[in-house]
C-alpha positions in Angstrom: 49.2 -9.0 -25.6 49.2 -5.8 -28.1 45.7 -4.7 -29.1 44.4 -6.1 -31.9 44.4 -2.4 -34.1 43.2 1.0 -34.7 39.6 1.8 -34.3 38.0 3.2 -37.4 37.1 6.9 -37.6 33.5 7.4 -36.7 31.1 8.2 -39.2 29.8 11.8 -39.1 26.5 10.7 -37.4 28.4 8.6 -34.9 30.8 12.1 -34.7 27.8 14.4 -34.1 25.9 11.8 -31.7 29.4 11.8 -29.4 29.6 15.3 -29.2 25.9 15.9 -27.8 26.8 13.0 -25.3 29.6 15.1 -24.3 28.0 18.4 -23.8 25.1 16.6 -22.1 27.2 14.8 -19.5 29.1 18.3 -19.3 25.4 19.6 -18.3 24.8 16.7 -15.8 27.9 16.7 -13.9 27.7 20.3 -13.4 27.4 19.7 -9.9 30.7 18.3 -9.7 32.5 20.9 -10.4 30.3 23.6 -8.4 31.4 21.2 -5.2 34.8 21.2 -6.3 34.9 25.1 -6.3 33.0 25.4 -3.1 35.8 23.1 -1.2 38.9 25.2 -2.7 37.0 27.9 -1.7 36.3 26.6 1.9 40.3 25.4 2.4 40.9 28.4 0.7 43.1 27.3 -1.9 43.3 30.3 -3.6 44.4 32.3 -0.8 47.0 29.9 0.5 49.0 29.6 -2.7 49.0 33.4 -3.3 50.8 33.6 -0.2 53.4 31.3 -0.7 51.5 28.0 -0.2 52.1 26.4 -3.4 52.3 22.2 -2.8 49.6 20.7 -1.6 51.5 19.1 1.7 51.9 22.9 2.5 47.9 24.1 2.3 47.4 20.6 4.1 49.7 22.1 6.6 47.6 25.2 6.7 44.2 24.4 6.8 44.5 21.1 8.5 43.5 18.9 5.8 44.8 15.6 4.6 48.0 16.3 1.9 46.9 13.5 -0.6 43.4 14.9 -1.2 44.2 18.5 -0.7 46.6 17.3 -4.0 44.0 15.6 -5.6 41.6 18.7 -5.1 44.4 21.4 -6.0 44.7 19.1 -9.2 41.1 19.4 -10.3 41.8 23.1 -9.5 44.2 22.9 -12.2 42.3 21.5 -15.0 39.8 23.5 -14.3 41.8 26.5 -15.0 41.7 27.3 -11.1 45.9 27.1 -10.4 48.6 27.0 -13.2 50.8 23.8 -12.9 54.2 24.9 -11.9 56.2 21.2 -12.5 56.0 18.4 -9.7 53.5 19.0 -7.5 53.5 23.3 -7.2 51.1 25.2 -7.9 50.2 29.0 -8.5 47.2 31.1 -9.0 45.6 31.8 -12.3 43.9 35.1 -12.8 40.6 32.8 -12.9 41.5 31.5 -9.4 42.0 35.0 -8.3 38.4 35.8 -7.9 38.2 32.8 -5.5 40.6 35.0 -3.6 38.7 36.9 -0.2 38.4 40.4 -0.2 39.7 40.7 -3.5 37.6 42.7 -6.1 34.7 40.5 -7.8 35.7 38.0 -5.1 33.5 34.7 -5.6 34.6 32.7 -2.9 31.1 34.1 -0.4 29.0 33.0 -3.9 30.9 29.7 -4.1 29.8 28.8 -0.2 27.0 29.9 -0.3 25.7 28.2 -3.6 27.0 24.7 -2.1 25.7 25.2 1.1 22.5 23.6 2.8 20.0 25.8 1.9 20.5 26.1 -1.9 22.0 22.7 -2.4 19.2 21.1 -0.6 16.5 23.5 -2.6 18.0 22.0 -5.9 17.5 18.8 -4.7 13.5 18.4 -5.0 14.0 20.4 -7.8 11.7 18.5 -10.2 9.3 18.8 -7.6 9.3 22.0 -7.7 8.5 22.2 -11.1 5.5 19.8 -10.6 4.5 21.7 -7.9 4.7 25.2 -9.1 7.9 26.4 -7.3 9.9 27.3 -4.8 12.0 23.7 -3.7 13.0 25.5 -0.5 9.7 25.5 0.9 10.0 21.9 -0.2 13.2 21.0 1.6 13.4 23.2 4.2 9.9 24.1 5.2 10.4 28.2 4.8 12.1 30.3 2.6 15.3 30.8 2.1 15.4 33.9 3.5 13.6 32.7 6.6 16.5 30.0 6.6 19.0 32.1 6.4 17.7 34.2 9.8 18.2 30.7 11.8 21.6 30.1 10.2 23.3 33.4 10.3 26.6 31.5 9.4 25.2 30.9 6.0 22.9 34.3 5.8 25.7 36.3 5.8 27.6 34.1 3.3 24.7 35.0 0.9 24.9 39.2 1.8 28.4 38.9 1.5 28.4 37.2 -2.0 25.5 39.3 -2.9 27.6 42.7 -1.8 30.8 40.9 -4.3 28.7 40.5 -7.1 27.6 44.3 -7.2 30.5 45.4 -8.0 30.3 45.9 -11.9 26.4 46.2 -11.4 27.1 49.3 -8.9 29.9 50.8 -10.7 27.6 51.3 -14.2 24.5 52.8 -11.4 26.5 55.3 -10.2 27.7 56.5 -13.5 24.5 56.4 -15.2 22.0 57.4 -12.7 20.8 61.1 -12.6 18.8 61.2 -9.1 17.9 64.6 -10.2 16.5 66.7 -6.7 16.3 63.6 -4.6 17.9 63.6 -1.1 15.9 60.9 0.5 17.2 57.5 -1.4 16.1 54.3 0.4 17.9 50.7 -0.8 14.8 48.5 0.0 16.5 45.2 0.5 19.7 46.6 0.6 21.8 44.0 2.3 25.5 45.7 3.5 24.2 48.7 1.5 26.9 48.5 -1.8 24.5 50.3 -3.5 23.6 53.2 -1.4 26.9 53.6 -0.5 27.9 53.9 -3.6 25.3 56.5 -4.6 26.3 58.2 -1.9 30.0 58.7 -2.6 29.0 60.2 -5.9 26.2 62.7 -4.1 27.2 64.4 -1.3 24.0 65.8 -1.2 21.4 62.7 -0.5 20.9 61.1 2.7 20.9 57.3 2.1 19.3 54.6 3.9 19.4 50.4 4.1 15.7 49.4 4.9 16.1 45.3 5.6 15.6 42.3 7.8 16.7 42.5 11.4 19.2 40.0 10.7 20.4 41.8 7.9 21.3 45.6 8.7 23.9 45.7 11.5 26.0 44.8 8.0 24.9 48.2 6.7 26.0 50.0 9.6 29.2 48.5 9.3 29.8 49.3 5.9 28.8 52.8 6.3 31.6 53.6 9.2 34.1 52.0 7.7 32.8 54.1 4.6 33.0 57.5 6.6 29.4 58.0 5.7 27.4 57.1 8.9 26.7 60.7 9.4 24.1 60.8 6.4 23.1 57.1 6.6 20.8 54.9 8.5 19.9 51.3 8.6 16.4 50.1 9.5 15.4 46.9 10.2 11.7 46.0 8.9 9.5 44.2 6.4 8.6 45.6 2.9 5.4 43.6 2.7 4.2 45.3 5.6 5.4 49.1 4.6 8.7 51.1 3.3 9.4 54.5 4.3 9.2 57.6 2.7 11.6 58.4 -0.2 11.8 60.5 -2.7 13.9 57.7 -5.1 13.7 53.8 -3.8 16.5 51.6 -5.0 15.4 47.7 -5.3 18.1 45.8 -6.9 17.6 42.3 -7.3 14.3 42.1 -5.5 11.6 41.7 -7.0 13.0 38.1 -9.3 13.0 37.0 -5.5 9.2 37.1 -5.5 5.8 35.8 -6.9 3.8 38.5 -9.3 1.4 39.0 -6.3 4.2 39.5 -3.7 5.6 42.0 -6.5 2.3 43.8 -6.5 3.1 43.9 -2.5 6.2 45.8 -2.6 5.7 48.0 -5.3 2.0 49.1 -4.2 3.6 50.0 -0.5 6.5 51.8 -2.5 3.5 53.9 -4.3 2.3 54.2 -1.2 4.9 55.8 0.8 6.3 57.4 -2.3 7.0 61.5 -1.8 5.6 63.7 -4.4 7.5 63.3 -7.8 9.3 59.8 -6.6 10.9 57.7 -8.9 12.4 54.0 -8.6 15.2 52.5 -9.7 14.7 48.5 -10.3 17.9 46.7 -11.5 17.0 42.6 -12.7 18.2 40.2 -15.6 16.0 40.6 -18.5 15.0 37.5 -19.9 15.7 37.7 -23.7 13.6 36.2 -26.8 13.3 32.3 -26.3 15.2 30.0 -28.1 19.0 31.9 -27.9 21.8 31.2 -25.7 20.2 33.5 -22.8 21.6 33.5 -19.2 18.7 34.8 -17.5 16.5 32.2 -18.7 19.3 29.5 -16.6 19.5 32.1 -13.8 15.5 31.7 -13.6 15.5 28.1 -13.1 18.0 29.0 -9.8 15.4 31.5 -8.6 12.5 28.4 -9.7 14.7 26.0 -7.3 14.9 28.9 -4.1 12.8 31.0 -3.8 8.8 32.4 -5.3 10.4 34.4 -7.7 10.9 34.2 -11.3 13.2 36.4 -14.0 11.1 38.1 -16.2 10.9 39.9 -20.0 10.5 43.4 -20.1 6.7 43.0 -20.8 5.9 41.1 -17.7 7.9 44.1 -15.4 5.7 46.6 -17.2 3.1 44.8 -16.5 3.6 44.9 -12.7 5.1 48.7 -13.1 0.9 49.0 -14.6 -0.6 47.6 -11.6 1.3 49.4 -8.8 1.5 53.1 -10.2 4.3 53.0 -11.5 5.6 53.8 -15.3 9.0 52.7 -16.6 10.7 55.7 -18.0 13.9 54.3 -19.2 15.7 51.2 -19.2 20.1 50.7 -20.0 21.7 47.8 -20.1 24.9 47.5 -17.9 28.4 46.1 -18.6 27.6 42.7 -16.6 24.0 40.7 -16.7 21.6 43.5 -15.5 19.9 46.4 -17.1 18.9 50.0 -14.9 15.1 49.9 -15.1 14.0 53.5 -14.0 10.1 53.9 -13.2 8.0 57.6 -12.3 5.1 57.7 -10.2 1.9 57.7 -12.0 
């Protein structure tokens, strides 16, 4: 039986109302999509059709999965801008889906695991408790911190480094250029994870001796990195606590640190930074800056990731300064990068 007509055009009110409905349920189903990345990442999707892979029957073949919803998965890939649609049921590799890629540069695929994975996933989950409760929603699900987590599951800890390591890229490549270390030799990356940083620095200055200062679990990543780097002979990798002490440097790198952390835990860190400091030692503190409230602002969404995981917070320029003031610190200079993080460069006062 045909329809009975055309539906009238909606009024503008009706027109405005749909679109916020739209962009809403875009907001809530967020999650959706994140799960969909982390499973093309985990059959490797990506990877498998770059290679020559391109139906799904083939990837099933591969990976061991079932062909009908590897299809339905490499589909969602497609919309999503993930794989191009090649005609029947082939697909190829967008340069989106490249970074899904392993080992590729800016690779995502550690980041999309990771994010999806127990610790995070389950830290989102009492998420409105945690903002009742004053933070962290690990504590809440897991009963530690994430990092603590992470040292029982090693699987999913180096996930995490690995992603972390990914994502410096850009962040790195701006440091090295922009950073004067001046007379330093000593340079210590406090929280360093596989060392990106360091190594980095290190590359550009032959002269500094370079060092990884992280959790047990954490450093035998940084050796790696620094043999298969060819810089071992001016690098070391030490596993301890920065809460308890750092050593002595005469410039201490702490990217993406202290948003991990409470104000007081903050203090911690940079007070036993002050404390080891050598004469004339500076500090190089790279974080998302939270901009002026009310814009489109990525850090402010980023905080509510470190509200859901951990104690920490991302914070405005005035609130660093703030903890820069209490620890002996004094912010010299700051430079936005090419990605979401600005160089914040602090003297001993």
């Amino acid at each position: 039986m045909p329809f009975k007509g055309e539906l009238a055009q909606p009024s503008p009110q009706e027109a405005e109302l749909a679109g916020h409905v739209d962009a809403v349920f875009g907001m809530l189903t967020g999650h959706w999509v994140a799960q969909t990345v982390r499973a093309a990442a985990h059959l490797r999707i990506a990877d498998h059709v770059a290679a020559g892979a391109t139906s799904a029957d083939e990837v099933a073949a591969r990976e061991g999965s079932d062909p009908a919803t590897t299809y339905r998965l490499m589909r969602a890939c497609a919309s999503l801008g993930l794989l191009g649609h090649e005609g029947g049921r082939r697909f190829s590799v967008t340069p989106r889906g490249q970074v899904l890629r392993e080992g590729v540069p800016g690779s995502l695929r550690e980041a999309a695991l990771v994010q999806g994975a127990e610790g995070h996933w389950r830290s989102w989950g009492v998420f409105p408790e945690a903002v009742r409760s004053g933070g962290n929603g690990a504590v809440l699900a897991l009963g530690r911190n994430l990092f603590e987590h992470f040292g029982d599951h090693p699987v999913e800890g180096a996930l995490f480094s690995q992603a972390m390591s990914n994502m410096t890229g850009l962040v790195v490549a701006d440091a090295a250029a922009l950073l004067d270390l001046g007379g330093a030799t000593r340079v210590v990356d406090l929280g360093g994870a596989d060392g990106a940083l360091i190594l980095a620095l290190m590359r550009e200055n032959p002269r500094i001796e370079g060092q990884v200062f992280d959790l047990p679990h954490v450093v035998g990543g940084a050796e790696r990195a620094a043999r298969e780097a060819g810089l071992a002979d001016r690098f070391t990798a030490v596993a301890g606590d920065f809460f308890e002490k750092v050593p002595e440097a005469d410039y201490y790198l702490l990217k993406w640190v202290l948003h991990d952390w409470s104000d007081e835990q903050c203090r911690v860190i940079l007070g036993n930074c002050r404390e080891a400091a050598a004469p004339g030692a500076r500090v190089l503190v790279i974080e998302a800056l939270v901009g002026e409230v009310g814009t489109p602002d990525p850090a402010a969404v980023l905080d509510m990731n470190m509200l859901a995981a951990s104690d920490g917070q991302e914070r405005d320029l005035a609130e660093y300064d703030a903890l820069f003031a209490a620890t002996g610190w004094r912010r010299t200079a700051v430079s936005p990068t090419r990605s979401l993080y600005s160089l914040i460069e602090l003297e001993a006062v």
